[in-house]
Backbone bond lengths (Angstrom), bond angles and torsions (degrees), N, CA, C in turn:
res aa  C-N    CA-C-N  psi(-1)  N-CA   C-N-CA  omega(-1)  CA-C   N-CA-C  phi
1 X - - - 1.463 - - 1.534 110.64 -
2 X 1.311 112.87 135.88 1.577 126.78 -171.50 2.042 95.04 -79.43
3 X 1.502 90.52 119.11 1.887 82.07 161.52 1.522 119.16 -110.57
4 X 1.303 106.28 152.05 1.564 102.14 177.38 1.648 99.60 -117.98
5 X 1.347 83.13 156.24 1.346 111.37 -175.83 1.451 115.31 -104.28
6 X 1.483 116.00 134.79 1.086 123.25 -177.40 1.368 141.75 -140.05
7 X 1.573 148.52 106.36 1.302 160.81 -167.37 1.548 92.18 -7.90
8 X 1.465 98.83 124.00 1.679 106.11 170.27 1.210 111.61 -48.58
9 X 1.485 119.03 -54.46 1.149 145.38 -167.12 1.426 131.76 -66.45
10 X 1.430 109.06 63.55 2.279 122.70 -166.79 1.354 88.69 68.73
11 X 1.447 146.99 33.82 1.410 144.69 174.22 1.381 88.53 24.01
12 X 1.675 115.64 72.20 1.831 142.55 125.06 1.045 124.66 -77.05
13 X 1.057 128.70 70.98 1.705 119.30 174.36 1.388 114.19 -19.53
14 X 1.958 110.41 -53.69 1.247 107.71 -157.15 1.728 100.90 -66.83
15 X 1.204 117.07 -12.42 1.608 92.94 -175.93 1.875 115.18 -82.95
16 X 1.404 102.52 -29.85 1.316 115.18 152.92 1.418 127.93 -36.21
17 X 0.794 116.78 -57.86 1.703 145.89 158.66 1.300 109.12 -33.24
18 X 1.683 111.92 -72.21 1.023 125.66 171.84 1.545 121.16 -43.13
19 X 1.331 113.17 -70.49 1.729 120.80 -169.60 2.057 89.42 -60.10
20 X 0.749 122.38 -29.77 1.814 113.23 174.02 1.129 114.67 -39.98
21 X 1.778 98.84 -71.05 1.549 132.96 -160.47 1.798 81.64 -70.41
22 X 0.642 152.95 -116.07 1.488 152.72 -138.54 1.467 121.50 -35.03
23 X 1.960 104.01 -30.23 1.206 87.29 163.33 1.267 140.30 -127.02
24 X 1.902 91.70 32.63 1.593 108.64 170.58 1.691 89.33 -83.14
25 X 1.000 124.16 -50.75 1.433 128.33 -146.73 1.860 101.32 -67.46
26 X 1.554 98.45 -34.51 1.846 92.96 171.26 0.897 105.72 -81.43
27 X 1.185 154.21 -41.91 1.765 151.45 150.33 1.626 95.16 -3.37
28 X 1.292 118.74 -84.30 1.726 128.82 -134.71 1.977 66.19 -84.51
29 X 0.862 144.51 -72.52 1.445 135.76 -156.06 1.435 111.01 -36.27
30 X 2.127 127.89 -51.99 0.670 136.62 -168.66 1.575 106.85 -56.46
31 X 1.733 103.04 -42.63 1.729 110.54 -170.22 1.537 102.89 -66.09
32 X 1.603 113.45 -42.84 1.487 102.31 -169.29 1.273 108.69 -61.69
33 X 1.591 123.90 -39.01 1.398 119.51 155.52 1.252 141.36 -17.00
34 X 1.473 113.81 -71.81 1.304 134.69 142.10 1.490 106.39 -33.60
35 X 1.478 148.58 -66.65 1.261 129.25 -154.16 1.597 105.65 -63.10
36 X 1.596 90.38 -45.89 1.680 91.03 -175.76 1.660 142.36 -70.92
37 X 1.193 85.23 -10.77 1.823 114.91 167.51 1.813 90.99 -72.46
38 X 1.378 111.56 -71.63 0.949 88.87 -173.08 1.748 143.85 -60.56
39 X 1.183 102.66 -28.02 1.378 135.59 170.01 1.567 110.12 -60.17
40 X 1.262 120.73 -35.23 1.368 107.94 -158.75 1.688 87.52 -159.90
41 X 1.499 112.15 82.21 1.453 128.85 166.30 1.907 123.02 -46.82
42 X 1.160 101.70 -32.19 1.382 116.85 175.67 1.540 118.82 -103.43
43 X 1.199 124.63 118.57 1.523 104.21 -169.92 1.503 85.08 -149.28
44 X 2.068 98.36 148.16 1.303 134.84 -147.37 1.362 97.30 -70.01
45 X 1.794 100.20 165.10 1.951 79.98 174.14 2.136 95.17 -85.39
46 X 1.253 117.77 -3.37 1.436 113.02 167.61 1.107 101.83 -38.15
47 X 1.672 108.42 -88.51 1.049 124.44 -164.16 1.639 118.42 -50.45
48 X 1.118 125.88 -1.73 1.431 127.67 -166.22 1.572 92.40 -103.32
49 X 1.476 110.52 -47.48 1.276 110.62 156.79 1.846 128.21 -16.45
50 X 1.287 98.11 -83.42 1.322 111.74 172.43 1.432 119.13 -39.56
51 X 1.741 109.03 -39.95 1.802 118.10 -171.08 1.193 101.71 -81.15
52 X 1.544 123.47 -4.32 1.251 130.60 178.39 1.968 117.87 -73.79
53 X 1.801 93.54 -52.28 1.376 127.48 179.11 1.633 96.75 -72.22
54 X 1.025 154.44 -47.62 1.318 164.26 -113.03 1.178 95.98 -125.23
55 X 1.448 148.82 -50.07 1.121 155.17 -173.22 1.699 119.05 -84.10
56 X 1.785 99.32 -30.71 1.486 113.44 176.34 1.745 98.37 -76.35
57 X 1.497 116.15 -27.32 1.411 101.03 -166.32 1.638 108.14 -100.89
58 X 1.423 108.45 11.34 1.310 103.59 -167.39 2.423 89.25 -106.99
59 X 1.109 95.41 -40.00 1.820 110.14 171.40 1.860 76.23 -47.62
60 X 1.195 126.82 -89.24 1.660 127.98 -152.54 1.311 106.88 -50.62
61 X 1.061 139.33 -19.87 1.541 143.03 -170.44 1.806 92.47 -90.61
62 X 1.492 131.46 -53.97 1.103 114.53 -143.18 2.066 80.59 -96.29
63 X 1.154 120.60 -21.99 1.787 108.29 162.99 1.608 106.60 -43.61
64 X 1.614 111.52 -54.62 1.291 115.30 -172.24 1.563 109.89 -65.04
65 X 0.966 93.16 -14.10 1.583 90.53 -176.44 1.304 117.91 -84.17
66 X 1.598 118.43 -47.53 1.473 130.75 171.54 1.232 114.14 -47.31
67 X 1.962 118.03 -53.15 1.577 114.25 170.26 1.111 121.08 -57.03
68 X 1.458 127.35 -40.60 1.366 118.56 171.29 1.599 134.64 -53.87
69 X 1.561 114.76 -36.61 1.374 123.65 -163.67 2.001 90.97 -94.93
70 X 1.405 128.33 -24.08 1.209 133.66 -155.23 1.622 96.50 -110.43
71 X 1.114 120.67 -7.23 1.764 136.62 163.71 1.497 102.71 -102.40
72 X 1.230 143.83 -15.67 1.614 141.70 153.78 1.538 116.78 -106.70
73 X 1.193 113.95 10.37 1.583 109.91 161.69 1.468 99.44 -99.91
74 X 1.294 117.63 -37.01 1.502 115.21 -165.51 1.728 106.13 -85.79
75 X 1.318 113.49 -9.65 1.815 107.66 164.40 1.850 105.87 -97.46
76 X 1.153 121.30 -20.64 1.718 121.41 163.45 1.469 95.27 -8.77
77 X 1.121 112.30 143.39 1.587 123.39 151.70 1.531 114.60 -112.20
78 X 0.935 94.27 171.12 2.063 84.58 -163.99 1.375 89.12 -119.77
79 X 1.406 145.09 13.37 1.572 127.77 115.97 1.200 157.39 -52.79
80 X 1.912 70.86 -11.35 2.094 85.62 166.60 1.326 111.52 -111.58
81 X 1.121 125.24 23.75 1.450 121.49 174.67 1.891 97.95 -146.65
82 X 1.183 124.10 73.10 1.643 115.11 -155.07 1.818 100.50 -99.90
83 X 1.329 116.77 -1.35 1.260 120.50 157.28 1.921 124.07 -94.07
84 X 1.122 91.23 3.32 1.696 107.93 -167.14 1.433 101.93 43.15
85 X 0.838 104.57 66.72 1.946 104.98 175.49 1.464 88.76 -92.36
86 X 1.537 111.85 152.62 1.008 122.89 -176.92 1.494 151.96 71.53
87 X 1.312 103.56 -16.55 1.537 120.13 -165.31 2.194 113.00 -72.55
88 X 1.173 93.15 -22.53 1.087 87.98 173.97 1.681 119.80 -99.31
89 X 1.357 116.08 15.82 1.428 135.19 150.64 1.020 84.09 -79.38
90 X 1.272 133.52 -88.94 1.633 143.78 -135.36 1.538 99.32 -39.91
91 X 1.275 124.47 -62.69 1.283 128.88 -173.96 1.410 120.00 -66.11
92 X 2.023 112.44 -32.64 1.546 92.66 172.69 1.519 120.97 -65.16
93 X 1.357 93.07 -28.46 1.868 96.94 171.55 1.277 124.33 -43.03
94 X 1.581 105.37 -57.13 1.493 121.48 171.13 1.927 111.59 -42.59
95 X 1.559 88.69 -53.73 1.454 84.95 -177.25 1.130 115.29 -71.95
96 X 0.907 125.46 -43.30 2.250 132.22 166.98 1.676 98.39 -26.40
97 X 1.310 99.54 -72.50 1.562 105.33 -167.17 1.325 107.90 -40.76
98 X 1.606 109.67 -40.51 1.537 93.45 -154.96 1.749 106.72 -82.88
99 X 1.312 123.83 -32.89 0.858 123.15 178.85 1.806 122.61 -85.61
100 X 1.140 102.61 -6.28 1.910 99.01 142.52 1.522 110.60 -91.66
101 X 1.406 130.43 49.36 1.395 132.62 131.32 1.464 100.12 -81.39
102 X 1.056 110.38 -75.30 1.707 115.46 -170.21 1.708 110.50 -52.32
103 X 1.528 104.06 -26.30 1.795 82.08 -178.50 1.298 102.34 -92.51
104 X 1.361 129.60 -9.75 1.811 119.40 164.45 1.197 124.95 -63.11
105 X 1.592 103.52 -27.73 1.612 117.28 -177.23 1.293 102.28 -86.89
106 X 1.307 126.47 -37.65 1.410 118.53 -165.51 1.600 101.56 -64.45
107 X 1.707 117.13 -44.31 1.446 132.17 -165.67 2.118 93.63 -61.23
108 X 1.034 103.35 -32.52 1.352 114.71 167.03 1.121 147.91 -7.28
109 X 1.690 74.50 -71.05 1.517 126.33 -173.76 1.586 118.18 -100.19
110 X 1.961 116.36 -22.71 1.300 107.07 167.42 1.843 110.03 -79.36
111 X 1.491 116.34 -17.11 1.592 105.39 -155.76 1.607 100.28 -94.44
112 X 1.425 109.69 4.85 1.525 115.30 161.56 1.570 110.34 -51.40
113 X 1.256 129.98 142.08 1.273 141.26 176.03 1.490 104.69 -85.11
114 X 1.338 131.58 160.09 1.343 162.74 -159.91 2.321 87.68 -56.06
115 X 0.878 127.56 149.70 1.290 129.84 164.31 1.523 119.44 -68.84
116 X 1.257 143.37 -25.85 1.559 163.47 150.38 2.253 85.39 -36.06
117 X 1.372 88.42 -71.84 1.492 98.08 -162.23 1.157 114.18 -58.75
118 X 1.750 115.12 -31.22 1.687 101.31 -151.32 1.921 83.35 -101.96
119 X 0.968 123.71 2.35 1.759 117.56 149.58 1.272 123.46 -66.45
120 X 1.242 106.23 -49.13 1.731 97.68 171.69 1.210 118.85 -63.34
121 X 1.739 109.25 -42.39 1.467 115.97 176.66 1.705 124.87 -58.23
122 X 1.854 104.95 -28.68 1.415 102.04 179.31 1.615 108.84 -81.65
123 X 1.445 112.29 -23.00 1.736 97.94 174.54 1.125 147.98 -66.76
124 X 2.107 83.34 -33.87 1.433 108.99 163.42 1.341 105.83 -54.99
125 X 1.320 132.10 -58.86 1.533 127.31 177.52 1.358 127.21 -66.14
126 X 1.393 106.39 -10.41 1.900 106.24 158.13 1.512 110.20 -97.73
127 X 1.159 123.34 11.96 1.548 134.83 151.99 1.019 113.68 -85.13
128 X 1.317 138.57 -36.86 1.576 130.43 -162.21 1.835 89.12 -91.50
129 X 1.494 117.07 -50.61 1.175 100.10 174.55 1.412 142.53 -75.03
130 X 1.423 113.42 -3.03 1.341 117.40 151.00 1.074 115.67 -72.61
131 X 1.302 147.27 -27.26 1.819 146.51 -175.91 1.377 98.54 -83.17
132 X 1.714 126.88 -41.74 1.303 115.99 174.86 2.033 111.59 -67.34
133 X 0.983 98.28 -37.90 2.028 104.89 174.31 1.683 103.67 -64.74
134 X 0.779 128.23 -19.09 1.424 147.35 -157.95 2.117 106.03 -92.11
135 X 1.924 82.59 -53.68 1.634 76.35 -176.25 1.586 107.53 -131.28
136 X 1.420 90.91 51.40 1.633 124.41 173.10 1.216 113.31 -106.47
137 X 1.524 96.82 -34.71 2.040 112.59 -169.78 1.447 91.56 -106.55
138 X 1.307 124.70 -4.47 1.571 98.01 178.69 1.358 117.85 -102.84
């Protein structure tokens, strides 16, 4: 007899899918990280910019991620899993996810620049966006 296999998780593939994709994709993110630290010791406040945006959207992805996989473990029925295979994956996942919220945010929070700097840097950036609000409305 042929068996199939099926997503721990309310047998959803897509959440399966999901907890993969999120943490192949922070994998290769962390390394490009790593290359470019190493590669390029000095980095712009642009570019710091971006590691700023990049890190806030990667913390919101893995929140989204925790509710999703921790909202389909908790509807599971335990007729579809009647050997409990798996469940204690299921949950380190859960727990992984949740606690790369806090280490995206924390990483967040070190690539912030000095407080002196990130004043000049936030005015400069409430300058560019007042000239863009500016010749948005005109």
């Amino acid at each position: 007899p042929e068996v199939t296999e099926y997503c721990i998780f309310n047998r959803n593939q897509n959440a399966c899918n999901y907890g993969v994709f999120m943490g192949s994709m922070a994998f290769l993110c962390c390394v490009a990280f790593l290359a470019l630290d190493v590669y390029f010791p000095q980095i712009s406040m642009c570019f710091l910019f971006f590691l700023l945006l990049f890190t806030a959207f990667w913390s919101f992805m893995w929140f989204v991620g925790f509710c999703f996989l921790a909202n389909q473990w908790q509807v599971t029925k335990l007729e579809d899993n009647p050997l409990r295979e798996g469940g204690d994956a299921a949950r380190a996942a859960i727990t992984f996810s949740f606690f790369s919220i806090f280490t995206w945010y924390y990483d967040n929070q070190i690539i912030l620049p000095p407080p002196d700097l990130l004043s000049s840097w936030m005015s400069t950036l409430g300058f560019i966006v007042t000239i863009l609000l500016l010749l948005t409305n005109s």
